[in-house]
gemmi code that builds the backbone of each chain (N, CA, C; Angstrom):
import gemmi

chains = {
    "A": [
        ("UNK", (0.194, 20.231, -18.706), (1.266, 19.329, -18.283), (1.832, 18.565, -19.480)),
        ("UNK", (3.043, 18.192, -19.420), (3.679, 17.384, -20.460), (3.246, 15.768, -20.679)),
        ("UNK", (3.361, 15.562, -21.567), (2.617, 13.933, -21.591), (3.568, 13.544, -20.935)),
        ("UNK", (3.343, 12.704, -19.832), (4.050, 11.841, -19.239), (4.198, 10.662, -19.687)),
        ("UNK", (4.239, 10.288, -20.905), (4.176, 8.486, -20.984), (5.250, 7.581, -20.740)),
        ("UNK", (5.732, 6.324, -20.957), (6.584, 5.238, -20.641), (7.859, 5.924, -20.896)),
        ("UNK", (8.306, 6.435, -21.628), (9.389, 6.616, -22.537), (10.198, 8.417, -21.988)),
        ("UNK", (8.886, 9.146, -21.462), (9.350, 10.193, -20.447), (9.789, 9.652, -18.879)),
        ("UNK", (9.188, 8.768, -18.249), (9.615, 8.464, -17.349), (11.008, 7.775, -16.826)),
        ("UNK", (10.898, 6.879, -18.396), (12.243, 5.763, -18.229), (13.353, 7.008, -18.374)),
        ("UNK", (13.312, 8.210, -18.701), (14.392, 9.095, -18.814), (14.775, 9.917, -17.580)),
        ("UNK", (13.663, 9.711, -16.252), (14.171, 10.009, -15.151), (14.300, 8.599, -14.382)),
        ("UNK", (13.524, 8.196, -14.396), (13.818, 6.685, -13.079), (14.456, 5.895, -13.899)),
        ("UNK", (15.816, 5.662, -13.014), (17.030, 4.328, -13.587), (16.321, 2.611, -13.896)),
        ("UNK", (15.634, 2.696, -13.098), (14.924, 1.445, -12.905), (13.747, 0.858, -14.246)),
        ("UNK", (13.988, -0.714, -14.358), (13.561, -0.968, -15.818), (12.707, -2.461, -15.499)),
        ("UNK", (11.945, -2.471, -16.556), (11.165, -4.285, -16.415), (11.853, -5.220, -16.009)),
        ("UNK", (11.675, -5.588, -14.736), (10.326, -5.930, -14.553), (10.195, -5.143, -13.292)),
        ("UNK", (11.186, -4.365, -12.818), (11.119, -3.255, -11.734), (10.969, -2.050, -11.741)),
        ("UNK", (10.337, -1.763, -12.748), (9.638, -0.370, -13.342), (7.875, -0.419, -12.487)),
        ("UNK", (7.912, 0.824, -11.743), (6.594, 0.171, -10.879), (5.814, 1.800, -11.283)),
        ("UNK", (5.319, 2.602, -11.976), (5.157, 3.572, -12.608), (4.822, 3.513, -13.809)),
        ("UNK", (3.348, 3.257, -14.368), (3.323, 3.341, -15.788), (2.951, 4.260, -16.306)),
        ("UNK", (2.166, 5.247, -15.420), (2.041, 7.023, -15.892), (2.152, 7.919, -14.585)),
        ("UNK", (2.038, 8.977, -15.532), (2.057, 10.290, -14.426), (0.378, 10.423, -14.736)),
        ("UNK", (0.251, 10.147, -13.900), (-1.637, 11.193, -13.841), (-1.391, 12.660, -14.170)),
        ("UNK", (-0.889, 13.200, -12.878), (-0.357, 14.896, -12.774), (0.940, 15.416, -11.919)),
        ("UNK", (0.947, 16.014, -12.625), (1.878, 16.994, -11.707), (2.197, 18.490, -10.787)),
        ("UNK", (1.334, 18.579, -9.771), (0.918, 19.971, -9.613), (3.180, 20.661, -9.049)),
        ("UNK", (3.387, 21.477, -9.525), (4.507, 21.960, -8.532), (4.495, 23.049, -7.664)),
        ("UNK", (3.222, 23.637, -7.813), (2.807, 24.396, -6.375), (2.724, 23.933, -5.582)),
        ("UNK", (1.739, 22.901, -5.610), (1.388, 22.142, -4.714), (2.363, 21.091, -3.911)),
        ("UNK", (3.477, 21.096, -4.954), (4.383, 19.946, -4.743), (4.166, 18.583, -4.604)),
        ("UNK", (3.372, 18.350, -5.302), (2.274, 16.764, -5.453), (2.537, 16.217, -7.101)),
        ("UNK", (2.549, 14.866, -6.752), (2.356, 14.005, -7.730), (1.638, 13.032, -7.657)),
        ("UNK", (1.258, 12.486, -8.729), (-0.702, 11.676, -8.746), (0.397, 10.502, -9.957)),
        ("UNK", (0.737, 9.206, -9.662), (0.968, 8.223, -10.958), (0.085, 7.104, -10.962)),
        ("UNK", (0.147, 6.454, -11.904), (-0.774, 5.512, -11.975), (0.318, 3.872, -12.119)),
        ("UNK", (0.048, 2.634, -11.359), (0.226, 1.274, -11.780), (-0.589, 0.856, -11.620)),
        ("UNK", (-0.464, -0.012, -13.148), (-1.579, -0.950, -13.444), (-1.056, -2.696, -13.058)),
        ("UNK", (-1.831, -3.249, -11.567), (-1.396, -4.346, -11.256), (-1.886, -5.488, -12.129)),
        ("UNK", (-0.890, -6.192, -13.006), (-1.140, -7.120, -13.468), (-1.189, -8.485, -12.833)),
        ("UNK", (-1.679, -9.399, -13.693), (-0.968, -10.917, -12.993), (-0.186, -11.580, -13.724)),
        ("UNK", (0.432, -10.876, -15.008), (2.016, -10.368, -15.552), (3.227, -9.592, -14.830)),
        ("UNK", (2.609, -9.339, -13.494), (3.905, -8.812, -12.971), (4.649, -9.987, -12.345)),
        ("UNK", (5.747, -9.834, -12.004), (6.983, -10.641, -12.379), (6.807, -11.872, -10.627)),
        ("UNK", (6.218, -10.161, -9.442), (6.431, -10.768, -8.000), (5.202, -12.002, -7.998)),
        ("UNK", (4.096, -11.737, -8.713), (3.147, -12.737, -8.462), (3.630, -14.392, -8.171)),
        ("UNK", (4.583, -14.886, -9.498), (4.406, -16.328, -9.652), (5.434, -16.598, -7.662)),
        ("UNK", (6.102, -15.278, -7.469), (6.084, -16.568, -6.164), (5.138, -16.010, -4.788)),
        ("UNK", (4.812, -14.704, -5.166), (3.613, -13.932, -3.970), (2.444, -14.134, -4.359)),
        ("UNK", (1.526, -14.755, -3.798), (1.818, -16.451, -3.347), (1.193, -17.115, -4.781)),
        ("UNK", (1.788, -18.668, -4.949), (1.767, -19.258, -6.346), (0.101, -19.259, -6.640)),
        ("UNK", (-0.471, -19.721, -5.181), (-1.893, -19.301, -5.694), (-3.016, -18.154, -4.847)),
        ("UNK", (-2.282, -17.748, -4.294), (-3.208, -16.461, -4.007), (-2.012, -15.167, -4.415)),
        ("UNK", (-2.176, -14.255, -5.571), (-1.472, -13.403, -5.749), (-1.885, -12.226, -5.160)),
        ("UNK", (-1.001, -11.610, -4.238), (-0.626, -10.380, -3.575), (0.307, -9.726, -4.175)),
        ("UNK", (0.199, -8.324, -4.323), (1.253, -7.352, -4.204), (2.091, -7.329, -2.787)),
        ("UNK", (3.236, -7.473, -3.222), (4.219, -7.196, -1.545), (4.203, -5.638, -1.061)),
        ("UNK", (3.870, -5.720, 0.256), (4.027, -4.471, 0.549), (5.358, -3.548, 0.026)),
        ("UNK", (6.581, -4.326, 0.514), (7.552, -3.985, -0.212), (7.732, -3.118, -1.707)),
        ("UNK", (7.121, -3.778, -2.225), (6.886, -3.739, -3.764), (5.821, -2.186, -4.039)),
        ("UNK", (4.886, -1.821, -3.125), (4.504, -0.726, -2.847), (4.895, 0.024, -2.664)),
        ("UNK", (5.770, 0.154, -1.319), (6.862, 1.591, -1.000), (7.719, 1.718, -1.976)),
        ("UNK", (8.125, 0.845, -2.983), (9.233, 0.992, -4.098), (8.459, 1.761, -4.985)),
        ("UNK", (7.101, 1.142, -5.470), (6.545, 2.028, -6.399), (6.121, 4.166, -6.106)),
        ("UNK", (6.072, 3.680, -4.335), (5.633, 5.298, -3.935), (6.950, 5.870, -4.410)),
        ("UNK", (8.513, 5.111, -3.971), (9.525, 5.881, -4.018), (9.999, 6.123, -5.370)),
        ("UNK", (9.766, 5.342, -6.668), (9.529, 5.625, -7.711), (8.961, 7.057, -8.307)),
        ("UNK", (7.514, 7.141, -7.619), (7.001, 8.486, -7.562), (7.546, 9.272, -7.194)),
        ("UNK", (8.372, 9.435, -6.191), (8.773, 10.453, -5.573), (10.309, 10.791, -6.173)),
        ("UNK", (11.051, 9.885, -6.766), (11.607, 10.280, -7.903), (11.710, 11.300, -8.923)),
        ("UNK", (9.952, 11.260, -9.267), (9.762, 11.754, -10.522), (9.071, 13.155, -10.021)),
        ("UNK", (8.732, 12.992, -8.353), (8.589, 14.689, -8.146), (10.151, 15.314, -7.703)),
        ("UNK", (10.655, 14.596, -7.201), (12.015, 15.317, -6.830), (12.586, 15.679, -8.115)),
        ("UNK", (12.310, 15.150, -9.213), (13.192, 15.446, -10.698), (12.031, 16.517, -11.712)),
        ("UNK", (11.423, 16.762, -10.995), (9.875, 18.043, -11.010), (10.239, 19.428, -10.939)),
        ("UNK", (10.921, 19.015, -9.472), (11.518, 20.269, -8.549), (12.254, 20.414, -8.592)),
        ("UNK", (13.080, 19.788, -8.805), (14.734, 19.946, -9.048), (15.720, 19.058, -10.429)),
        ("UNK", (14.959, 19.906, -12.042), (15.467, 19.093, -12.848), (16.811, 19.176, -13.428)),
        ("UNK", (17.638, 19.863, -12.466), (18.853, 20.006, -12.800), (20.486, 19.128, -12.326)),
        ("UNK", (19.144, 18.872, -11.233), (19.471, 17.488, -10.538), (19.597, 16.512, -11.073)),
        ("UNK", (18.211, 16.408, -11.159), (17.507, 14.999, -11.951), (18.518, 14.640, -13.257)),
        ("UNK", (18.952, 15.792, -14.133), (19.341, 15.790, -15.428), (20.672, 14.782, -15.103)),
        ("UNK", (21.987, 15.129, -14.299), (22.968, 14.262, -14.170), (22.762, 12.864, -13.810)),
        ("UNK", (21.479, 12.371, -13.403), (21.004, 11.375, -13.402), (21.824, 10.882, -12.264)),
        ("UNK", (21.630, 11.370, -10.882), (22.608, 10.542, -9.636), (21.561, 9.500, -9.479)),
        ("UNK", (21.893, 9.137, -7.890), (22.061, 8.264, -7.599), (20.531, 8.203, -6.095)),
        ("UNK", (19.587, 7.418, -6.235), (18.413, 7.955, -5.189), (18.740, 6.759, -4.519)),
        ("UNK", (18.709, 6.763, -2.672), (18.833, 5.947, -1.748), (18.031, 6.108, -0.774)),
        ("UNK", (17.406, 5.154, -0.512), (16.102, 5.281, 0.738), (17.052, 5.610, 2.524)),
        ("UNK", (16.422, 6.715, 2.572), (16.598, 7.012, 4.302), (16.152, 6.288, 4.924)),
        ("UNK", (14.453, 6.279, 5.192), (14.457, 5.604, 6.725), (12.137, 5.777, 6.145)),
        ("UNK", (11.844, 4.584, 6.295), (10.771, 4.487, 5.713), (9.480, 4.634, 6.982)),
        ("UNK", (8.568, 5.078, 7.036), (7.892, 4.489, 8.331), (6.299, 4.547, 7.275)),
        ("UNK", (5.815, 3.052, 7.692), (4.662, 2.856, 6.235), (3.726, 2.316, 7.255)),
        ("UNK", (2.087, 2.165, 6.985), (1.331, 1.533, 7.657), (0.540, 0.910, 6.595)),
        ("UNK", (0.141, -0.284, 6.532), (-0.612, -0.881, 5.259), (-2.021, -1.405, 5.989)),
        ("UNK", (-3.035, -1.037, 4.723), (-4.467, -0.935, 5.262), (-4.943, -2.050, 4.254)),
        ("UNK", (-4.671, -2.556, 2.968), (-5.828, -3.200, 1.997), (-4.714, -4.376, 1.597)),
        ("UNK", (-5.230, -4.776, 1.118), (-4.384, -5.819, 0.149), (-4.715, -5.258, -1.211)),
        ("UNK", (-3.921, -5.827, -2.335), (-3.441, -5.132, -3.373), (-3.479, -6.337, -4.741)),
        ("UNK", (-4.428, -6.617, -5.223), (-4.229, -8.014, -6.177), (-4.331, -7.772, -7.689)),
        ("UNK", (-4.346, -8.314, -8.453), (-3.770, -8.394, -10.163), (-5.150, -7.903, -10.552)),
        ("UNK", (-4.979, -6.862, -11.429), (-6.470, -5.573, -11.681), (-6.488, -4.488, -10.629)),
        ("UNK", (-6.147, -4.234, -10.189), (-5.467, -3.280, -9.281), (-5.276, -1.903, -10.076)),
        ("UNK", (-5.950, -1.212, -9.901), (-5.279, 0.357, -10.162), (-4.925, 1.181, -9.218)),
        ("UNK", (-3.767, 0.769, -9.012), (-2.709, 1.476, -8.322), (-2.073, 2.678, -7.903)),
        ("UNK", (-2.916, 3.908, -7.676), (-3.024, 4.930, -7.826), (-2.001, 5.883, -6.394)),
        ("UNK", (-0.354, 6.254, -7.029), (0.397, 6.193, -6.301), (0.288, 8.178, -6.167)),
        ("UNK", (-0.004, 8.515, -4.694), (0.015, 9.928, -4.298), (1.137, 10.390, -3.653)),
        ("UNK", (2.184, 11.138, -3.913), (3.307, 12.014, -3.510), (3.292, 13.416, -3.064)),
        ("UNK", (3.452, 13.619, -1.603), (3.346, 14.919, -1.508), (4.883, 15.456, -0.996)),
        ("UNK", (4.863, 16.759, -1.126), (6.519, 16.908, -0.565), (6.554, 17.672, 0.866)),
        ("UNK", (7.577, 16.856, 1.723), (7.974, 17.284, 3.128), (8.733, 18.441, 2.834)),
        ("UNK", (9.753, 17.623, 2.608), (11.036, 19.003, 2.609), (11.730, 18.295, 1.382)),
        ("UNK", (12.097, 19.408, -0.010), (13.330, 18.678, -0.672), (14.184, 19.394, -0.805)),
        ("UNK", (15.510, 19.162, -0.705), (16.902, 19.692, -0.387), (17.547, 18.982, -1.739)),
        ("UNK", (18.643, 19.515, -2.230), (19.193, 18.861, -2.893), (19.651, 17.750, -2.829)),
        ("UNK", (20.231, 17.699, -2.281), (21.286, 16.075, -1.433), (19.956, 14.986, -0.801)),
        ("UNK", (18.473, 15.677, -0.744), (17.629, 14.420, -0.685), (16.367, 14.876, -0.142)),
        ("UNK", (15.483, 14.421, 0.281), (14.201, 14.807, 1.186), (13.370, 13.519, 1.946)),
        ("UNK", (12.007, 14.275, 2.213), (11.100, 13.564, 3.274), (9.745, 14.095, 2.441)),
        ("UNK", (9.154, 12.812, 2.224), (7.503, 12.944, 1.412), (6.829, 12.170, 2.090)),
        ("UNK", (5.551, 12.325, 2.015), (4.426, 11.931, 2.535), (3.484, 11.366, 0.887)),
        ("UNK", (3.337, 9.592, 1.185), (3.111, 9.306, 0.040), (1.581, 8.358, 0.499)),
        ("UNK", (1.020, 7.734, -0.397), (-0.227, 6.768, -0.472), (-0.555, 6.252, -1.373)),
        ("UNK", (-0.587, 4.782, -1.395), (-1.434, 4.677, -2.667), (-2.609, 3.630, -2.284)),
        ("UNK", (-3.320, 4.315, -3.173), (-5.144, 4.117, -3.178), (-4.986, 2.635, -4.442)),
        ("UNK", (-6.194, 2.208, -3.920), (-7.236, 1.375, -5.183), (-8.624, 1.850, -4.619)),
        ("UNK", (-9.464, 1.931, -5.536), (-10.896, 2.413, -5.412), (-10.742, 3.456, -4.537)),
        ("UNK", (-10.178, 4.683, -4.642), (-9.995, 5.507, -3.482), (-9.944, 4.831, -2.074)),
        ("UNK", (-9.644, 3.581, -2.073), (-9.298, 3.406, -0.408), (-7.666, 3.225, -0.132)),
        ("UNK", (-7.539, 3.791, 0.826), (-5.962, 3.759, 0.964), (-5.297, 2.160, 1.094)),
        ("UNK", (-4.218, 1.479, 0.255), (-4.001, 0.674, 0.756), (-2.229, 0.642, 1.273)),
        ("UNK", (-1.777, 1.783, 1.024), (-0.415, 2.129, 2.119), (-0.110, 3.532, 2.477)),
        ("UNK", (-0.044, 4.021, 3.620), (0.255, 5.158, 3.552), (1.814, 5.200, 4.172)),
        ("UNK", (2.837, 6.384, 3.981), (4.043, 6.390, 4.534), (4.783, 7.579, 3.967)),
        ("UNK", (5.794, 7.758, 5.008), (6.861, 8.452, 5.081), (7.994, 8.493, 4.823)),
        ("UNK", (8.719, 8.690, 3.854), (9.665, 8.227, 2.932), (10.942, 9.268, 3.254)),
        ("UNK", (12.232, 9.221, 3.336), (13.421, 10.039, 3.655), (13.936, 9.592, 2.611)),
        ("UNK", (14.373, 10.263, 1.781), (15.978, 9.983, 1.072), (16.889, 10.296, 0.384)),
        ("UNK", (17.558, 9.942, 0.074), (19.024, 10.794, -0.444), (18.945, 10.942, -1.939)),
        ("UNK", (19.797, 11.666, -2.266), (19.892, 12.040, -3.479), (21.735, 12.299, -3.438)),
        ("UNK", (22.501, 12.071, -4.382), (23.838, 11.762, -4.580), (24.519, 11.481, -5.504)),
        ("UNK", (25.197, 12.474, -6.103), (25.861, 12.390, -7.719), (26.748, 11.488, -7.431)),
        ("UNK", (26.971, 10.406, -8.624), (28.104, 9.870, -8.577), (29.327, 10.260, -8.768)),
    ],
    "B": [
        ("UNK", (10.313, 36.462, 32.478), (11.895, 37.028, 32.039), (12.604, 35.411, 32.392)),
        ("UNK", (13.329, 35.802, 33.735), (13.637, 34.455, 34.405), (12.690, 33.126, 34.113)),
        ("UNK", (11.401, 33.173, 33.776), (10.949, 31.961, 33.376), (11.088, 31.213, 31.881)),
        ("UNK", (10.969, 32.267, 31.292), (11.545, 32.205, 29.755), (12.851, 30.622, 29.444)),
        ("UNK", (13.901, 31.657, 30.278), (15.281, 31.431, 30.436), (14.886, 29.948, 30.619)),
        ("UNK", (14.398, 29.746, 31.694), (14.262, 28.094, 32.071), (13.641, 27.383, 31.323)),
        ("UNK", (12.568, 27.855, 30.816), (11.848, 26.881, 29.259), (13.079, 26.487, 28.219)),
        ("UNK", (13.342, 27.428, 28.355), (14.584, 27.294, 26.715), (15.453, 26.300, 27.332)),
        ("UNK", (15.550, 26.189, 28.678), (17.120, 25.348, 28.404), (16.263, 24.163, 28.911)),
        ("UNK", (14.818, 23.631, 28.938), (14.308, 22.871, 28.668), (14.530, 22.040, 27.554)),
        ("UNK", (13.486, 22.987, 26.702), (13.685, 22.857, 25.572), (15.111, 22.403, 24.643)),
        ("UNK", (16.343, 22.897, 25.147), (17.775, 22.445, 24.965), (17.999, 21.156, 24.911)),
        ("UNK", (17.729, 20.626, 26.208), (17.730, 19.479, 26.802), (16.882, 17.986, 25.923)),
        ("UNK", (15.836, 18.601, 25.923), (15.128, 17.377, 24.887), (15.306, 17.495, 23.179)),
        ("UNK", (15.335, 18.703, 22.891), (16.440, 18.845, 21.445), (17.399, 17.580, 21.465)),
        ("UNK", (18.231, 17.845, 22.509), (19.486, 17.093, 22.679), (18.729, 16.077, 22.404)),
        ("UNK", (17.997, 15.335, 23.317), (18.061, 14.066, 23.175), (17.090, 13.376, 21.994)),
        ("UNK", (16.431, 14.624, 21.659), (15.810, 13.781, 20.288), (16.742, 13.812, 19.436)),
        ("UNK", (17.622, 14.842, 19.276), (18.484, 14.538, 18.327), (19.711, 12.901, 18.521)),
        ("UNK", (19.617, 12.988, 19.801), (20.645, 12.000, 20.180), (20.126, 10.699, 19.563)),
        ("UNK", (18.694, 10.372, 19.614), (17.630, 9.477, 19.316), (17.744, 9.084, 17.783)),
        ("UNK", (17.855, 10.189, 17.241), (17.600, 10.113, 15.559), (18.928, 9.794, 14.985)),
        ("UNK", (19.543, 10.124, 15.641), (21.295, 10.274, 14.755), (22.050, 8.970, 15.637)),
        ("UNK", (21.788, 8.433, 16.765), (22.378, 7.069, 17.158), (23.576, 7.977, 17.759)),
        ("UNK", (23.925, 9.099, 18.146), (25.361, 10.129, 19.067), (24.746, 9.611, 20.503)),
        ("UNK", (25.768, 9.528, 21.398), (25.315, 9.814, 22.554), (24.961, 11.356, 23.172)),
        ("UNK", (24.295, 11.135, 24.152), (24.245, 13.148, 24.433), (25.437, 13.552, 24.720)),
        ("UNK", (26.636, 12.749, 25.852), (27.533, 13.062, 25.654), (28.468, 13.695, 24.584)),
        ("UNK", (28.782, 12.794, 23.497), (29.515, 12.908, 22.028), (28.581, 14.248, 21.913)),
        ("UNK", (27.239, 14.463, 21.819), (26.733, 15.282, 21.060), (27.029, 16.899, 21.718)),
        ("UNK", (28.453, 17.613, 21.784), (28.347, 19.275, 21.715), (28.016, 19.697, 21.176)),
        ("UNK", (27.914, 21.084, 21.745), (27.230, 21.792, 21.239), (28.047, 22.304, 19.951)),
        ("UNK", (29.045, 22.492, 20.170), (29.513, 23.128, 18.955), (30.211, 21.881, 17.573)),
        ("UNK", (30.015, 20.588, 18.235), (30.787, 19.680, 17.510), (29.812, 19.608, 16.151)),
        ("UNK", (30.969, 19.651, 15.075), (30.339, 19.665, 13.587), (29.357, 18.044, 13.223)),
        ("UNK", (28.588, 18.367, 12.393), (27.519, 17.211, 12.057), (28.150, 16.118, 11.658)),
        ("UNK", (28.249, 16.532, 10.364), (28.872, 15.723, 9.546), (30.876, 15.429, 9.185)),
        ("UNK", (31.652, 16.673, 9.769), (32.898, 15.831, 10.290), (33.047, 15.085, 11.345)),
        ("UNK", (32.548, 15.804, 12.339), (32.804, 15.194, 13.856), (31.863, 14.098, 14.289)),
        ("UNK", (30.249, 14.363, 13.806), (29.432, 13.395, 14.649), (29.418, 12.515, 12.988)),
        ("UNK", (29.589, 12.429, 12.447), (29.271, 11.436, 10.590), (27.655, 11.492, 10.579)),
        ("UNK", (27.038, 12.383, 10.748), (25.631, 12.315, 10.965), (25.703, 12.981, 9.131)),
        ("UNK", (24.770, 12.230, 8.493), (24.467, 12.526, 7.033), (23.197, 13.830, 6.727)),
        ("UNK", (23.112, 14.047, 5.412), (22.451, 14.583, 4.965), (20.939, 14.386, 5.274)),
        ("UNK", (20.989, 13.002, 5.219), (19.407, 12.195, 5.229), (19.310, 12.078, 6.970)),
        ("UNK", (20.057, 12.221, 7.884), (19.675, 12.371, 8.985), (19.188, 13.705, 9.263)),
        ("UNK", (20.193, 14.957, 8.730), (19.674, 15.947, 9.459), (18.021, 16.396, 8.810)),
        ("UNK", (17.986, 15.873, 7.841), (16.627, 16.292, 7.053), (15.562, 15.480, 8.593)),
        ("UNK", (16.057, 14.507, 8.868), (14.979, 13.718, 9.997), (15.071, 14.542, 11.246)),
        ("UNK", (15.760, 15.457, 11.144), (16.386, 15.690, 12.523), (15.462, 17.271, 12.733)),
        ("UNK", (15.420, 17.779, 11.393), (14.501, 18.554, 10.959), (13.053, 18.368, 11.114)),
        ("UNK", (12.834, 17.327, 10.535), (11.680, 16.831, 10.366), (10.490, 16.649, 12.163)),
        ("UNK", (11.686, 16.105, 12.937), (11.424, 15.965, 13.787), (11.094, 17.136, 14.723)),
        ("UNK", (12.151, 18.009, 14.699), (11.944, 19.348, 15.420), (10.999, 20.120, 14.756)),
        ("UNK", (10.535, 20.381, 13.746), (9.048, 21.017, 13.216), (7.870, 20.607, 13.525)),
        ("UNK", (8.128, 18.876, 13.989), (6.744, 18.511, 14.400), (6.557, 18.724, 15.858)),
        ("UNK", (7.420, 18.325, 16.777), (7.695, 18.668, 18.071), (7.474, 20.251, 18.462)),
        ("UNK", (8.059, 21.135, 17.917), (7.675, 22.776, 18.135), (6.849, 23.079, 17.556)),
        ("UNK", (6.095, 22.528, 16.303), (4.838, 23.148, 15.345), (5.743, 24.459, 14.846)),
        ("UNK", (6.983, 24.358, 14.427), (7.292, 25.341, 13.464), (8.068, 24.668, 12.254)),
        ("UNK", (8.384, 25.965, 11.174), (8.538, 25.653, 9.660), (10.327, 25.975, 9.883)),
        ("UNK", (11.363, 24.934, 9.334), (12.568, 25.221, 9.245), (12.489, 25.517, 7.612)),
        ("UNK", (12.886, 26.786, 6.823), (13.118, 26.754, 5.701), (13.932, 25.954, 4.833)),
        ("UNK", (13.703, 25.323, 3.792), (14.706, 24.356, 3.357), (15.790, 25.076, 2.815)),
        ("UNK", (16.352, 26.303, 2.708), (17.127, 27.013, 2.696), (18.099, 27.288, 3.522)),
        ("UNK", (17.435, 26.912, 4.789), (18.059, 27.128, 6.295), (19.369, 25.842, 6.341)),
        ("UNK", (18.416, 24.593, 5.530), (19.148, 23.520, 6.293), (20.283, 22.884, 5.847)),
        ("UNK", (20.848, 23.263, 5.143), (22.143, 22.908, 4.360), (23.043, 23.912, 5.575)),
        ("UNK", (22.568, 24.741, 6.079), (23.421, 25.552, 7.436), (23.177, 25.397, 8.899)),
        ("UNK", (22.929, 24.085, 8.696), (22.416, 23.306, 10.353), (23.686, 22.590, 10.540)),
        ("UNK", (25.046, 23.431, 10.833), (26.220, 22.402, 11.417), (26.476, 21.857, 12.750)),
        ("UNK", (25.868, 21.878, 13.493), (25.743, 21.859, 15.250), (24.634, 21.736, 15.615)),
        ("UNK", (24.635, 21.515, 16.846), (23.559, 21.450, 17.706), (23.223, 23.140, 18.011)),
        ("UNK", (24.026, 23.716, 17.986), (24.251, 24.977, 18.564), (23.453, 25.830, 17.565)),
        ("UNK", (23.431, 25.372, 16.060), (22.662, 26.284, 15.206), (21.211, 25.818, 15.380)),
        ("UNK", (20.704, 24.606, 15.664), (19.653, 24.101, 15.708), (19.110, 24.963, 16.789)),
        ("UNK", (19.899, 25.243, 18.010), (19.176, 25.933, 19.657), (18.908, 27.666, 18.554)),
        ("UNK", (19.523, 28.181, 18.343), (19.438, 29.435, 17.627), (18.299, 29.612, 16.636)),
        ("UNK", (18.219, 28.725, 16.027), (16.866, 28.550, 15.036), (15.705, 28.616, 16.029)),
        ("UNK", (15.734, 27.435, 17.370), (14.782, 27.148, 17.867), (14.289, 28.778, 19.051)),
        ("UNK", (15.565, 28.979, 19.424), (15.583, 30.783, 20.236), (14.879, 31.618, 19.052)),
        ("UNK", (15.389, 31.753, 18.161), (14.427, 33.107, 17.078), (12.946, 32.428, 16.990)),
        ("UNK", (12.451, 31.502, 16.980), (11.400, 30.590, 16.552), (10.545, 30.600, 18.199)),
        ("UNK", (11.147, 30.316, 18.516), (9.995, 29.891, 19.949), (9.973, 31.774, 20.456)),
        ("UNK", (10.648, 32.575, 20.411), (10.369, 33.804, 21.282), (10.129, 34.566, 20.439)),
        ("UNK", (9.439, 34.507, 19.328), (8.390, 35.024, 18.666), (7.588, 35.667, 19.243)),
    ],
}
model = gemmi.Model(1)
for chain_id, residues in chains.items():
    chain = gemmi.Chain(chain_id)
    for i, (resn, *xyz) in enumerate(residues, 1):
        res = gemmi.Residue()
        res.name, res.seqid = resn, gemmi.SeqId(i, " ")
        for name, pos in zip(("N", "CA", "C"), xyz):
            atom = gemmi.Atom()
            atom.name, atom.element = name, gemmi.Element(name[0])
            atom.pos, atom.b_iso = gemmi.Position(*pos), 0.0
            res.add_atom(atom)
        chain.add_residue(res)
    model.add_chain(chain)
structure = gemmi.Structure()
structure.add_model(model)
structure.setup_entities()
């Protein structure tokens, strides 16, 4: 696999500090149509000082962004010809269930699998773990759209 | 033979209305032959759900090849006729 580091990624996902939620690719299988990334939860990330001032949580929110992040970087896997004009990614229709809470030391271990991807967009089945326990799992739809 | 016939237009029937469900059409609005995306404004990212939905409901595979040629309701019953009378 290609090194995935900071500087490969920022060349597919538009998105930048302090909303960069992806700091590696673990792997990339494309048989499988799976992607494995890694975030590392700090208590340098930006949502902490107001989630909450003194008990810091990750927002769930802030989770499905990071899965859809991932799923970015498999849709631009599978389809880098796509990916290359650099459109435009828009969330369909999310359906998520959250199991753990998520706090600063956190290894964030974001799993992408693929439903269906079409050009114009798809449907993945995503999770992300800490200590191998799941702390969101969900179903992600969405578009894809050249400007 | 004759029982067949009556499953399928079962089956028609709740198509319809899951689709009606997912896309916000009434069953009415929703013909059979009326186009997706001129006539009903149903998007890209719907019919992928609309997909999504009917594979889990029948336990079959729509090719993602197929679905860029899902303009109607009418192609969806045709997919689901070659697929279910297997």
């Amino acid at each position: 696999m290609d090194n995935w580091n900071i500087e490969k990624i920022k060349e597919i996902l538009p998105q930048r500090p302090p909303f960069l939620f992806v700091d590696r690719v673990l792997e990339i299988d494309t048989n499988e149509s799976k992607i494995t990334c890694l975030k590392n939860v700090t208590i340098n990330d930006y949502f902490f000082k107001g989630h909450f001032p003194d008990r810091p949580i990750m927002p769930g929110v802030i989770m499905i962004e990071a899965l859809a992040q991932a799923s970015i970087i498999l849709f631009a896997s599978l389809k880098p010809e796509i990916a290359a004009k650099h459109p435009d990614y828009l969330f369909g229709k999310i359906e998520a269930k959250f199991s753990r809470i998520v706090t600063p030391g956190d290894k964030l271990i974001l799993e992408v699998t693929k439903g269906k991807i079409l050009n114009s967009g798809g449907i993945v089945n995503a999770q992300a773990l800490v200590d191998n326990e799941v702390a969101v799992s969900a179903r992600i739809t969405f578009g894809v759209k050249q400007r | 033979m004759a029982k067949k016939k009556v499953d399928f237009d079962k089956v028609k029937k709740d198509v319809k209305k899951t689709i009606s469900q997912i896309t916000e059409v009434s069953e009415e609005e929703l013909k059979e032959d009326a186009d997706f995306t001129n006539e009903l404004g149903i998007d890209s990212m719907m019919a992928l759900e609309m997909v999504a939905a009917i594979e889990k409901k029948y336990k079959i595979v729509i090719p993602e090849e197929d679905i860029p040629n899902i303009r109607s309701l009418k192609n969806i019953y045709s997919i689901l006729e070659k697929n279910l009378k297997k």
